[in-house]
N, C-alpha and C positions, 0 to 999 in steps of 0.2 A: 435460508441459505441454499447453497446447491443441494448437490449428490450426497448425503451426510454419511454414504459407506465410501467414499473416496478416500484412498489410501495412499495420501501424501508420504510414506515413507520415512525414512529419519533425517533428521537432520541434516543437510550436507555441511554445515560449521561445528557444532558440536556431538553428533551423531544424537541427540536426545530426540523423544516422541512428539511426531507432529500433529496438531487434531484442526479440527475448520473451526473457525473463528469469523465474525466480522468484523472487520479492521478499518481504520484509514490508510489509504495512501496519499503520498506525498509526490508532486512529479513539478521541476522545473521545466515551466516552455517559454521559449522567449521572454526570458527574465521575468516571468510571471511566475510565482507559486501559485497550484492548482490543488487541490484536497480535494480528495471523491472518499466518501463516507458509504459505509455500509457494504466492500469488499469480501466477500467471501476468502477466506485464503488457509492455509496451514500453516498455524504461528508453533514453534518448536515453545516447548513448556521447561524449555533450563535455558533457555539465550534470549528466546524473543524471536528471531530470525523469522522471514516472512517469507510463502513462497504463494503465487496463483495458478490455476490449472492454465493453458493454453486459450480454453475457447473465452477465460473471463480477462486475461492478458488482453484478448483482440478486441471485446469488449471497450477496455480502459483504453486503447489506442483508438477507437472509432469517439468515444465521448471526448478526450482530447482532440483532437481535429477537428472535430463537428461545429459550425458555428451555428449552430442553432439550436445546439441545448444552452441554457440561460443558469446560470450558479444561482442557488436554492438562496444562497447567506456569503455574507462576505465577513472574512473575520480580520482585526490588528495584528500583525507581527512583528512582536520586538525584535529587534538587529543589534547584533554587539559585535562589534569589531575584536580581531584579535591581537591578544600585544604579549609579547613574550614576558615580559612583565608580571603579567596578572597570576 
């Protein structure tokens, strides 16, 4: 992980304790879902809420863009439409 005294502060949704974790994120690009594994970030421990520092923000903005890192794995995504119904 990073900086492990980094002091993500509290919550901004629930005010609860934030500590680093690594996480997935999720980022739609051009109607592609992308998943980058292994994210450093501050997950709030009563919501879940995700937050990342800046310099691992610009990070995840360079590896999207980039055509020349190559996806480790590709994985199935179910799709379920919504129907007011259900």
């Amino acid at each position: 992980m990073s900086d492990k005294n980094y002091d993500y502060g509290d919550c901004h949704v629930c005010g609860g304790k934030m500590s680093e974790r690594l996480t997935n994120q999720e980022f739609w690009v051009k109607e592609n879902l992308i998943v980058i594994e292994n994210v450093p970030a501050g997950v709030c421990s009563q919501c879940g809420e995700k937050v990342v520092k800046a310099d691992v923000g610009q990070q995840i903005t360079s590896l999207l863009i980039s055509k020349r890192v190559q996806p480790k794995r590709s994985i199935n995504v179910p799709v379920i439409e919504f129907t007011a119904a259900a």
